[in-house]
VEXLOLO-695256 format. One line per field, with one value per residue (C-alpha): residue in one letter; z, x, y; residue number from 0. Coordinates in pm, whole numbers, plus 50000, padded with zeros to 5 digits. Layout:
N
aa = (a, ...)
zz = (Z, ...)
xx = (X, ...)
yy = (Y, ...)
i = (NUM, ...)
END
This chain:
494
aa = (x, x, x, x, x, x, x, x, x, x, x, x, x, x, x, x, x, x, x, x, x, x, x, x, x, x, x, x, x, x, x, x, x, x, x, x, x, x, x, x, x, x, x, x, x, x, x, x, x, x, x, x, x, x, x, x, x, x, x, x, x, x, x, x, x, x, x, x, x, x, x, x, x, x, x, x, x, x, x, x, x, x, x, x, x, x, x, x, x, x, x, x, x, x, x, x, x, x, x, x, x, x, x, x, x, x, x, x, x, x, x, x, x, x, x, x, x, x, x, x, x, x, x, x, x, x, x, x, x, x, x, x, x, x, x, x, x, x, x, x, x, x, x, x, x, x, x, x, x, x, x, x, x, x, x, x, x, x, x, x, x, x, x, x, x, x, x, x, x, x, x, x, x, x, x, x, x, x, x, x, x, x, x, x, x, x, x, x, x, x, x, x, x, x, x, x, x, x, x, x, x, x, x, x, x, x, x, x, x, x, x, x, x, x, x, x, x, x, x, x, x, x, x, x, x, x, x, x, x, x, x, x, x, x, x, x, x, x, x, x, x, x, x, x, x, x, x, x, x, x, x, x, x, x, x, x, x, x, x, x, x, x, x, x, x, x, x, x, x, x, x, x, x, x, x, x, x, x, x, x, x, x, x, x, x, x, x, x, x, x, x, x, x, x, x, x, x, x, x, x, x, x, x, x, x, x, x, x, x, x, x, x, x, x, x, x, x, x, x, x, x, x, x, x, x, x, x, x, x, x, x, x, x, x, x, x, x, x, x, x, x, x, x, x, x, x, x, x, x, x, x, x, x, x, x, x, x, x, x, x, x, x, x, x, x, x, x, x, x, x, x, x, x, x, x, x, x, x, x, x, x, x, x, x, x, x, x, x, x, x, x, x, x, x, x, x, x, x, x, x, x, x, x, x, x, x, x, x, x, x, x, x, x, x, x, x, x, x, x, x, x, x, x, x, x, x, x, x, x, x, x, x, x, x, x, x, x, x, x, x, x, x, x, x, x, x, x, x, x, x, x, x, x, x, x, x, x, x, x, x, x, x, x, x, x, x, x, x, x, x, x, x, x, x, x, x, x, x, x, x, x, x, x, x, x, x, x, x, x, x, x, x, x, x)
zz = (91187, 91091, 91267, 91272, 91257, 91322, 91198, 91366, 91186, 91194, 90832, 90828, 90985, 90818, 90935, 90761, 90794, 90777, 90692, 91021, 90807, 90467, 90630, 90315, 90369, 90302, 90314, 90374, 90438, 90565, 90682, 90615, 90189, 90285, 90479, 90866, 90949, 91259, 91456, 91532, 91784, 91812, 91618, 91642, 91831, 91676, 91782, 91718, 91852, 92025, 91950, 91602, 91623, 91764, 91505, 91219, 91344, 91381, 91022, 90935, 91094, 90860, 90583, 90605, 90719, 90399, 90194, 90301, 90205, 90578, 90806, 91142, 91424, 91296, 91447, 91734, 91804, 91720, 91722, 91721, 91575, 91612, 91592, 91858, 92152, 92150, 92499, 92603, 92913, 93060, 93398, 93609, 93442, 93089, 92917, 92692, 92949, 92620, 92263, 92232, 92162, 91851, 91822, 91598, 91878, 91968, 92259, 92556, 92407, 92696, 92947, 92819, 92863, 93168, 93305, 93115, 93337, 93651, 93651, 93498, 93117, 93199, 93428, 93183, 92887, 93068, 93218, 92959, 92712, 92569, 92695, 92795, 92506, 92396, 92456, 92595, 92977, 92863, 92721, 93037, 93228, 92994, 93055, 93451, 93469, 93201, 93234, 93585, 93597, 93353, 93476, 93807, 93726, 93491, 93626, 93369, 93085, 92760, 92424, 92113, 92098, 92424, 92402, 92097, 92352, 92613, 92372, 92247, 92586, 92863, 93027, 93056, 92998, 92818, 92841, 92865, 92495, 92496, 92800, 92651, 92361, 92605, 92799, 93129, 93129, 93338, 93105, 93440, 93708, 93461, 93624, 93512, 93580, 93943, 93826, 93578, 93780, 94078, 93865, 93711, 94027, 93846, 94002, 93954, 93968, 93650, 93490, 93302, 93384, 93243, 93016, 92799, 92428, 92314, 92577, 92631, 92689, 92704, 92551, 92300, 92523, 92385, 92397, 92122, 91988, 91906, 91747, 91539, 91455, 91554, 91818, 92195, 92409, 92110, 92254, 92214, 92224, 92068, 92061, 91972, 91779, 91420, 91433, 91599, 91415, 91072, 91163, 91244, 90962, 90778, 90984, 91148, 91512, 91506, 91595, 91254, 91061, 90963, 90843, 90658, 90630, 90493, 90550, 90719, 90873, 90794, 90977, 90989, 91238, 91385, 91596, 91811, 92106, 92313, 92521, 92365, 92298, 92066, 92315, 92130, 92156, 91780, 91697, 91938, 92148, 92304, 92398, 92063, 92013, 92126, 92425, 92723, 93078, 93169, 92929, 92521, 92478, 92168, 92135, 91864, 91751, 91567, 91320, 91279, 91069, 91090, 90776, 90500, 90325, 90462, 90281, 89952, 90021, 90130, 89714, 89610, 89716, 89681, 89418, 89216, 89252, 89028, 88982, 89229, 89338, 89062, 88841, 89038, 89031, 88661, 88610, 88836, 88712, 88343, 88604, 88657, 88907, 89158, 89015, 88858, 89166, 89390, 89738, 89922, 90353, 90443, 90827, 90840, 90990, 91426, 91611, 91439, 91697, 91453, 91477, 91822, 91855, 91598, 91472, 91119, 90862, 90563, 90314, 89938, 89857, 89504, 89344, 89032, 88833, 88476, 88524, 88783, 88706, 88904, 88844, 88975, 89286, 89275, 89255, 89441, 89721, 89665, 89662, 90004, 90166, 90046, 90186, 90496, 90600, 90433, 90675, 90967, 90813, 90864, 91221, 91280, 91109, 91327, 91603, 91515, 91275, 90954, 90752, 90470, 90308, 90407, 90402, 90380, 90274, 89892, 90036, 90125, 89949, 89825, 89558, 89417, 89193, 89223, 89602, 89614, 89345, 89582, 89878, 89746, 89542, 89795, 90102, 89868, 90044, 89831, 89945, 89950, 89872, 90059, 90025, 90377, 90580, 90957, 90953, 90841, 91093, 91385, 91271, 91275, 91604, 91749, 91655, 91781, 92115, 92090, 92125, 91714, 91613, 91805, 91773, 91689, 91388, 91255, 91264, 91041, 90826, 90422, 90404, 89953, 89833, 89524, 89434, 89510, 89410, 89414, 89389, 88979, 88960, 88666, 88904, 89203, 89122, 89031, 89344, 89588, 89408, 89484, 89822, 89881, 89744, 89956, 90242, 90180, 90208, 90538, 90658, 90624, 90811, 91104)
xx = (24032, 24283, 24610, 24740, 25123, 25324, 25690, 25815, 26122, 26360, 26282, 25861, 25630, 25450, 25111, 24975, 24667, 24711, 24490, 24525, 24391, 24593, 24900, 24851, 24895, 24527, 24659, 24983, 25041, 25337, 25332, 25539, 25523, 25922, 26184, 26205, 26494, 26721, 26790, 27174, 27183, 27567, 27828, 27769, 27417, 27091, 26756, 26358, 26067, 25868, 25546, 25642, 25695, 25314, 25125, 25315, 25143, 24817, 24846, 24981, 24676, 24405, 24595, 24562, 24179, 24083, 24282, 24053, 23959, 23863, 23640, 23778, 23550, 23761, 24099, 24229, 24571, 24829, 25246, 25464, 25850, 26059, 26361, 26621, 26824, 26667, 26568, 26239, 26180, 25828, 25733, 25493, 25164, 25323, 25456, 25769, 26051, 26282, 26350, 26448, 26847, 26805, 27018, 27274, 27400, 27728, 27741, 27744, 28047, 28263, 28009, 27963, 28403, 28350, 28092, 28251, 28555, 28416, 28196, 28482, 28507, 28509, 28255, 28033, 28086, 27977, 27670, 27524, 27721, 27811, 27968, 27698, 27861, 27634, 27360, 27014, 27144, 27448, 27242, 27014, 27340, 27503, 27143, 27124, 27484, 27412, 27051, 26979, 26692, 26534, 26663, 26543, 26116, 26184, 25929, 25992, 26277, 26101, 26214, 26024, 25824, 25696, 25643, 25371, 25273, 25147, 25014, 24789, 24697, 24772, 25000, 25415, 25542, 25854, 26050, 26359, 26478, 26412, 26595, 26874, 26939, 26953, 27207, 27029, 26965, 27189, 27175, 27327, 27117, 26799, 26734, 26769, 27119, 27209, 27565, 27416, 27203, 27413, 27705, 27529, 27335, 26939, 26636, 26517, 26173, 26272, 26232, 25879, 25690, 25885, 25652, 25718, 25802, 25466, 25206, 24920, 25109, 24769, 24470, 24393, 24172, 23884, 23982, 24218, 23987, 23686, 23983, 24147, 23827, 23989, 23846, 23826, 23990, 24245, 24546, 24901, 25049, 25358, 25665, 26060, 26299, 26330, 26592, 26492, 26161, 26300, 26444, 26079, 25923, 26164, 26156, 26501, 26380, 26612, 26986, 27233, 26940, 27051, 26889, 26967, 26837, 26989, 26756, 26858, 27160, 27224, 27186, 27337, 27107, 27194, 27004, 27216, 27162, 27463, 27494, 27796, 27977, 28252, 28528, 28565, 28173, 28214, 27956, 27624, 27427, 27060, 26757, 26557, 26189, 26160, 26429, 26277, 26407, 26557, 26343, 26509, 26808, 26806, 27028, 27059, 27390, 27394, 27621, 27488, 27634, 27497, 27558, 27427, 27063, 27165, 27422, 27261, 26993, 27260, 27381, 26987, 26922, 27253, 27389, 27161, 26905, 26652, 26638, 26496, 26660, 26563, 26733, 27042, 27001, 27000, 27255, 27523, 27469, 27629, 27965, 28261, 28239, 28447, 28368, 28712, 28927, 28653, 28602, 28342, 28323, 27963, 28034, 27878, 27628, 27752, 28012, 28054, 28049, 28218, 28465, 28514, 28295, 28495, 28391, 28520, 28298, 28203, 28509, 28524, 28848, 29052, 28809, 28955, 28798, 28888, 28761, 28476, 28113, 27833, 27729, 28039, 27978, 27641, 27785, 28056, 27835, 27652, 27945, 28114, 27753, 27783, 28173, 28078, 27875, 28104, 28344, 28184, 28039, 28420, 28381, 28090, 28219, 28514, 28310, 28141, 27865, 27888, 27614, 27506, 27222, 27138, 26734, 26598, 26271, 26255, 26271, 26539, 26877, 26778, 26557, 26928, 27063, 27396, 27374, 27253, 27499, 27786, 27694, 27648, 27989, 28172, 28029, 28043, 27698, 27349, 27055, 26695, 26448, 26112, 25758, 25811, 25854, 25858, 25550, 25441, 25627, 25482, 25131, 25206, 25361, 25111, 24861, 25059, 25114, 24739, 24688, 24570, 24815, 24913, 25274, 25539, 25601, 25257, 25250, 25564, 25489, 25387, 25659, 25668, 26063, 26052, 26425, 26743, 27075, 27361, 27722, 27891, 28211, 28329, 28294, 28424, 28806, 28678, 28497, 28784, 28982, 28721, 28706, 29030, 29074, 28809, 28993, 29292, 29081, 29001, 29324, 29426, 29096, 29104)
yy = (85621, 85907, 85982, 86324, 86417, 86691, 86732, 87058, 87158, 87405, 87538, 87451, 87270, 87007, 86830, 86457, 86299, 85933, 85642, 85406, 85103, 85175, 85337, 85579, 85976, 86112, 86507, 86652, 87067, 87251, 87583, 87857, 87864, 87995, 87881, 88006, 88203, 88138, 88410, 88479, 88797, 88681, 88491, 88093, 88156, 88044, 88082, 88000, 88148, 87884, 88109, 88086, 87705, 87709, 87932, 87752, 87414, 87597, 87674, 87406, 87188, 87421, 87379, 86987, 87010, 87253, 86965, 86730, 86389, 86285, 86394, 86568, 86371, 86073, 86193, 85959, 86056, 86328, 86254, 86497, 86494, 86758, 86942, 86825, 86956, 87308, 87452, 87568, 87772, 87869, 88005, 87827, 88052, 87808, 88166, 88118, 88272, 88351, 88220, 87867, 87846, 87548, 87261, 87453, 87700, 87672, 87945, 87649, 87462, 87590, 87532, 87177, 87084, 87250, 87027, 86708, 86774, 86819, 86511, 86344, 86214, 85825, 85894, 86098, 85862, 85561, 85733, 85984, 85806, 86167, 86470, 86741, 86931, 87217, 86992, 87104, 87110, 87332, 87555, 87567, 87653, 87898, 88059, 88034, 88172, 88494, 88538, 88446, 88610, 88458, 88192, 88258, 88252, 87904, 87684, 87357, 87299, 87200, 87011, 87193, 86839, 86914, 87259, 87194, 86910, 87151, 87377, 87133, 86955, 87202, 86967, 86922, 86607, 86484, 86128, 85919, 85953, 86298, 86360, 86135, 86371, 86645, 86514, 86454, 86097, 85843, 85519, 85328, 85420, 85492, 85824, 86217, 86256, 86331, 86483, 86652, 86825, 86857, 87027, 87273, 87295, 87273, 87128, 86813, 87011, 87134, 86837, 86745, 86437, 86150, 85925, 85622, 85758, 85582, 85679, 85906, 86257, 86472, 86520, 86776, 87058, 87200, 87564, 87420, 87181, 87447, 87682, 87412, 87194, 86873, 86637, 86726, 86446, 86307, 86205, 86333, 85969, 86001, 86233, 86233, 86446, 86410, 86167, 85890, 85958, 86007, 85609, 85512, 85640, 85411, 85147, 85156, 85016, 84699, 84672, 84678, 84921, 85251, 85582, 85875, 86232, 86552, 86865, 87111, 86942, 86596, 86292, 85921, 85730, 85341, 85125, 84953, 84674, 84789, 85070, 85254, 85564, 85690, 85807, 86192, 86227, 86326, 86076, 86069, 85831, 85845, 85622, 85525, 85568, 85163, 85175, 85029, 85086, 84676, 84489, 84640, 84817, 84997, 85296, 85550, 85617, 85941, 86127, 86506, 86758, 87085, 87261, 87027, 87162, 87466, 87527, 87417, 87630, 87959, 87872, 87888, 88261, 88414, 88220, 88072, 88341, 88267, 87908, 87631, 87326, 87067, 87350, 87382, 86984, 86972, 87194, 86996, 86718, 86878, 86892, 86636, 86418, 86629, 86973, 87064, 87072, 87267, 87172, 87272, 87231, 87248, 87353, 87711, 87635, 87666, 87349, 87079, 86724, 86536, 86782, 86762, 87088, 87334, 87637, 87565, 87806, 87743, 87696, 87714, 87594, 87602, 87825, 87892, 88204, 88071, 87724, 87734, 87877, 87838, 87487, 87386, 87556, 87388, 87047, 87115, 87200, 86897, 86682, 86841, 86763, 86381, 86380, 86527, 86251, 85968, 86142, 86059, 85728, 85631, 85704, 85509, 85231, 85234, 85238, 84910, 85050, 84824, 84893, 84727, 84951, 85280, 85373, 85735, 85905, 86049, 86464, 86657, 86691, 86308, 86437, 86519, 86237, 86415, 86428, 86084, 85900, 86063, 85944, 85621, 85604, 85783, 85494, 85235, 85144, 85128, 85366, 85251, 85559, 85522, 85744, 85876, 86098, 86270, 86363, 86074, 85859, 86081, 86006, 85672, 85680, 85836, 85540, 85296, 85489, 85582, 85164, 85155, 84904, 84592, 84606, 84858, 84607, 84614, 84999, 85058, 84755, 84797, 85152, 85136, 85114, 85391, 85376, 85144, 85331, 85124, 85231, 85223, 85066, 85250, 85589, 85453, 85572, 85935, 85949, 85838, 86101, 86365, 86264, 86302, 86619, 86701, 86559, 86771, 87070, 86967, 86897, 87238, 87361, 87155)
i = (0, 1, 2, 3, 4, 5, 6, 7, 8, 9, 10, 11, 12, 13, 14, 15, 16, 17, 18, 19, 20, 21, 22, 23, 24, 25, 26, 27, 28, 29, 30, 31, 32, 33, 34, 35, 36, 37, 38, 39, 40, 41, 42, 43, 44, 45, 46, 47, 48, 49, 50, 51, 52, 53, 54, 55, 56, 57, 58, 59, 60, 61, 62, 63, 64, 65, 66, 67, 68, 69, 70, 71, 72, 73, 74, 75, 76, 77, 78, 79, 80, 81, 82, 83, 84, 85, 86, 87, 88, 89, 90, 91, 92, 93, 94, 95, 96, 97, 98, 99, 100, 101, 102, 103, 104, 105, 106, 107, 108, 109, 110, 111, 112, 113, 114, 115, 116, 117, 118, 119, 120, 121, 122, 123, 124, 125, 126, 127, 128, 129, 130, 131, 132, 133, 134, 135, 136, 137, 138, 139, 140, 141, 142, 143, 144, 145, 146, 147, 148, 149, 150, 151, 152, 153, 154, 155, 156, 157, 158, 159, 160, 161, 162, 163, 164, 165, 166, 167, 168, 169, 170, 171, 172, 173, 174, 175, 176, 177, 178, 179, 180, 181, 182, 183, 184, 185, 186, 187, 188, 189, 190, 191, 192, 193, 194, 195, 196, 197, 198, 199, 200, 201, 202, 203, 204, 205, 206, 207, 208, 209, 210, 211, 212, 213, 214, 215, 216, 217, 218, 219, 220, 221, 222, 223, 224, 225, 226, 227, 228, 229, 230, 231, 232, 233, 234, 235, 236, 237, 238, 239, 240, 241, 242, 243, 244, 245, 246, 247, 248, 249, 250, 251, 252, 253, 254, 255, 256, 257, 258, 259, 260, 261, 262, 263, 264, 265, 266, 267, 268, 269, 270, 271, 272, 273, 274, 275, 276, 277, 278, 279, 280, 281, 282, 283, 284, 285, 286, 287, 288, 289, 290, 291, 292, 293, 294, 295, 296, 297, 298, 299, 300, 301, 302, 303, 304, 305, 306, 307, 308, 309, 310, 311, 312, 313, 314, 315, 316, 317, 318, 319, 320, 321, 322, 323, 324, 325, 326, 327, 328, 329, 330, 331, 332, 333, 334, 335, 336, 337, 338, 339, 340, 341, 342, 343, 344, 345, 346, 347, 348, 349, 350, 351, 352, 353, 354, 355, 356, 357, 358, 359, 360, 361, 362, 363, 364, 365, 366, 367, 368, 369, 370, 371, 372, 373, 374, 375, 376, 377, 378, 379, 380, 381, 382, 383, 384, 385, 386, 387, 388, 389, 390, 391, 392, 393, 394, 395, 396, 397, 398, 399, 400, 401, 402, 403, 404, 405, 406, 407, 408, 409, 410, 411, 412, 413, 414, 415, 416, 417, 418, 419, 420, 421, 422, 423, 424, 425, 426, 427, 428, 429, 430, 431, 432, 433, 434, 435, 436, 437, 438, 439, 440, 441, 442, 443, 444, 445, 446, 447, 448, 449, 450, 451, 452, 453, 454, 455, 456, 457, 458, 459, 460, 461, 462, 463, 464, 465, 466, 467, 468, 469, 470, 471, 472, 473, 474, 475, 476, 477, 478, 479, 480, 481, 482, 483, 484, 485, 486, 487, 488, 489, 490, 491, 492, 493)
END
């Protein structure tokens, strides 16, 4: 038996085909060969085509069939991860109504404190455990109050995961975690937010069918089937955003487990027991893959900074044009530890949360002409990624997170020793490197919602440690005096 995954991301999208008895990948694509662009028709606005998000998994899908090394009939279930917080609008004959504003838009900050207000902030913390913030309902409402009509033939509200979900099945579903991350969920009552709705004055018949996390969300139709090759009937048994899945592929299910990722943006992710918040909203809570209405609380607390691979990426093609990133790599790590005095403030990338929702920029600070070249911009960059997130790291820890390792897949701005040692010195907390990924952990997911595996333990069980980087004493003053430069920098932004 094979599992399918889908990882739908904001740069590619990337299909596996996993072994359901090994737990090994058998075939791995990703489709575009280049990164997707984000539409920004206005300043701090950023947008996908959901179209786009569906031919890229087509592709995607042939790719990993021509790979090979399984045979197609043998498919039982497909899981989808996927890029949070992004709104998808379709009118009741399933057409996209207009392109999905991504998780990086910052036009519905105002709507959000609006809203936050009016239902009251005590009020909204303890319920949503967040404030709507430019969340997936403020974008709805920034929408219904300047495109009304649009607005106006929107037949169901969509999160990308479940827009590749009806594509593939013909049917709209969604569920509580992903309405948690969008800011309509009521963790009291557990029920789509009545103030929510009420306030910005929606529909509840907006709202998807809510289904468990792990459950049978449709079945693959064969007008799909015949034009992919893939099995009739297969189950779409899994789907959440890349967050909560990027802790699942890792294994992060329990309370006291954290997760890392730095892609596009970057990502601290704890499993918690208690339902919590951090009073600011800078740092984020929703439902987990394994939260279970009255019988498990487990809550994701998440720390999200936008501009992180981004921003090492923006360096690549208008900096570094010419070389790829194990080149930039190689050529920061010939750079002292703090890069000469240059500070680098990865934030260009929309509103920062942990900056209580700031349009800060990107900032190079202390760039000196006679002493700074490009490889210290290169690991300067690097390093103002890795101090971002010990920034917020901080926060979580003073909001009860104490971790004590930090896991994350081998991809990403990871496959950076220079990224990697600095978040590790800087946290003073050892990573663990795993052979995983989101695609991976939605294939995976998908079995175990599909009924494969037993137990959610049994399907993440056997994940292969690659690397263990702990932090180096002789650094750790160097570090703390990068940081704080870096710190300063801030200071003066914020």
């Amino acid at each position: 038996m094979y599992l399918l995954g889908l990882d739908i991301g904001t740069s590619s999208i990337k299909a596996s085909v996993v072994d359901a008895k090994t737990k090994k990948v058998i075939a791995s694509a990703q489709y575009p060969d280049t990164e997707t662009a984000i539409s920004s028709p206005q300043a701090g606005w950023a947008e996908q085509s959901p179209e786009m998000w569906w031919e890229n998994s087509q592709k995607a899908i042939e790719r990993v069939i021509t790979k090979g090394g399984f045979d197609t009939k043998d498919l039982v279930s497909i899981g989808i991860s996927y890029q949070m917080h992004g709104l998808v609008m379709v009118d009741k004959d399933k057409n996209v109504l207009r392109p999905s504003i991504i998780w990086c838009d910052s036009r519905a900050v105002e709507v959000g404190d609006k809203a936050f207000k009016q239902i009251g902030e005590e009020k909204a913390l303890a319920h949503l455990l967040n404030s709507p913030g430019n969340f997936t309902a403020s974008k709805l409402a920034w929408v219904k109050e300047n495109e009304p009509a649009v607005f106006e033939k929107c037949h169901k509200i969509m999160l990308p995961g479940d827009y590749i979900g009806m594509m593939l099945t013909n049917e709209i579903t969604t569920s509580n975690s992903g309405l948690s991350e969008g800011i309509f969920w009521d963790f009291c009552d557990n029920q789509v937010s009545e103030d929510v709705m009420k306030t910005y004055g929606f529909d509840m018949d907006l709202i998807p069918e809510i289904k468990p996390v792990f459950s049978n969300h449709g079945e693959v139709s064969k007008e799909i089937a015949n034009k992919l090759g893939i099995p009739a009937g297969i189950p779409v048994a899994y789907k959440a955003g890349d967050q909560p899945n990027n802790a699942l592929s890792l294994n992060v299910v329990n309370p006291g487990e954290i997760a890392a990722t730095a892609g596009t943006s970057g990502v601290v992710y704890a499993v918690s027991d208690k339902v919590s918040y951090d009073p600011k909203s800078r740092i984020n809570s929703f439902a987990h893959v394994n939260h279970q209405l009255d019988e498990q609380t487990r809550i994701g607390i998440l720390l999200c900074i936008n501009g992180t691979g981004i921003l090492n990426s923006w360096v690549k093609h208008n900096i570094a044009k010419g070389l790829d990133y194990p080149e930039m790599n190689q050529v920061a790590s010939k750079v002292n530890i703090g890069s000469n005095g240059l500070s680098v403030l990865p934030f260009g990338n929309g509103a920062e949360r942990m900056l209580e929702n700031k349009l800060v920029g990107a900032q190079f600070m202390n760039l000196d002409f006679n002493q700074h070249s490009d490889a210290h911009i290169y690991r300067a960059s690097q390093e103002g990624i890795a101090f971002s997130l010990k920034y917020g790291f901080d926060m979580m820890q003073a909001n009860g997170v104490i971790p004590k390792v930090i896991r994350a897949g081998q991809a990403n701005m990871f496959l950076s020793d220079v990224f990697s040692e600095t978040l590790v010195n800087a946290t003073q907390t050892p990573v663990e490197l795993y052979d995983t990924d989101g695609a991976k952990g939605a294939a995976l997911g998908g079995g175990f919602g599909a009924g494969i595996f037993d137990s959610l333990e049994q399907t993440m069980e056997g994940l292969t440690l690659l690397k263990v980087i702990e932090p180096k004493e002789n650094n750790k003053d160097a570090y703390q005096e990068a940081y704080q430069s870096w710190l300063n920098a801030l200071a003066l932004c914020v």
